[in-house]
N, C-alpha and C positions, 0 to 999 in steps of 0.2 A: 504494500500500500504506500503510495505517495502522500508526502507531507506538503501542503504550501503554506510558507512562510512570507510576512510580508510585514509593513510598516503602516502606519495610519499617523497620516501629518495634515498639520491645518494649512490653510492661504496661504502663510508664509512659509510653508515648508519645517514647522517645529514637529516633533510628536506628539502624539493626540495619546495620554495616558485615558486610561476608563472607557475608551470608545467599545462600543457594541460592537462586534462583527458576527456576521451572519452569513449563511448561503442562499442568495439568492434562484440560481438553478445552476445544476448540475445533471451530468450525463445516468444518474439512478440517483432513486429516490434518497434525502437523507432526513435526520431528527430535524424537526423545526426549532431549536434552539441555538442562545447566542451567548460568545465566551468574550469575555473584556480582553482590551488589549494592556502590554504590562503597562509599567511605569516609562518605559522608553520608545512605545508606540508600538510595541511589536507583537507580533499573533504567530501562530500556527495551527493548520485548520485538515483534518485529514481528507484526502481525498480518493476516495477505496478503488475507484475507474478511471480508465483514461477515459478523455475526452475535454470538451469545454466548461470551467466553474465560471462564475461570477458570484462575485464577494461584495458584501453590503459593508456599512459601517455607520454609525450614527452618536453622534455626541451632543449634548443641550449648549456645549460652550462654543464648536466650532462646527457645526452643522452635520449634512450626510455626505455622502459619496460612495462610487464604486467601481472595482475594475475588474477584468477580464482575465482568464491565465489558461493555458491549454497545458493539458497534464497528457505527457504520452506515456507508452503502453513502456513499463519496464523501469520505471522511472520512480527513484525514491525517495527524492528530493525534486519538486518543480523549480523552476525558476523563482527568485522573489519577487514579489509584487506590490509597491504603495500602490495606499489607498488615502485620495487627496478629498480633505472635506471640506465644503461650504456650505454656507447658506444659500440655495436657488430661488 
């Protein structure tokens, strides 16, 4: 199983401690639950299939956002990924 790792930073590019992240869709079904991210902005989110995730994230001090990652087949570690949040 791959892991995707990634960062969650505000407007200016800081890290967003306490932010929600979530799965947005993914290539099979997963728990509808959401894990903070740490003190440094950072997450890891498993990812049990290859194919395409997209990653939520949401904070009351610096808004939502969300990005895209393609997890292939073999792979156990994805690429990292920020996830940049504003208010829209």
């Amino acid at each position: 199983m791959a892991v995707i790792k990634g960062l969650v930073v505000d407007g200016a590019g800081q890290p967003v401690a306490g932010a929600a992240i979530y799965v947005i869709s993914a290539p099979v079904p997963l728990p509808d639950i959401a894990q903070l991210s740490g003190l440094d902005g950072s997450f890891a989110v498993a990812a049990p299939a290859p194919g395409t995730y997209v990653l939520g994230a949401r904070s009351d001090e610096s808004g939502s956002g969300q990005s895209t990652i393609a997890v292939r087949a073999g792979e156990e570690m994805a690429s990292e990924v920020t996830i940049r949040l504003s208010f829209q």
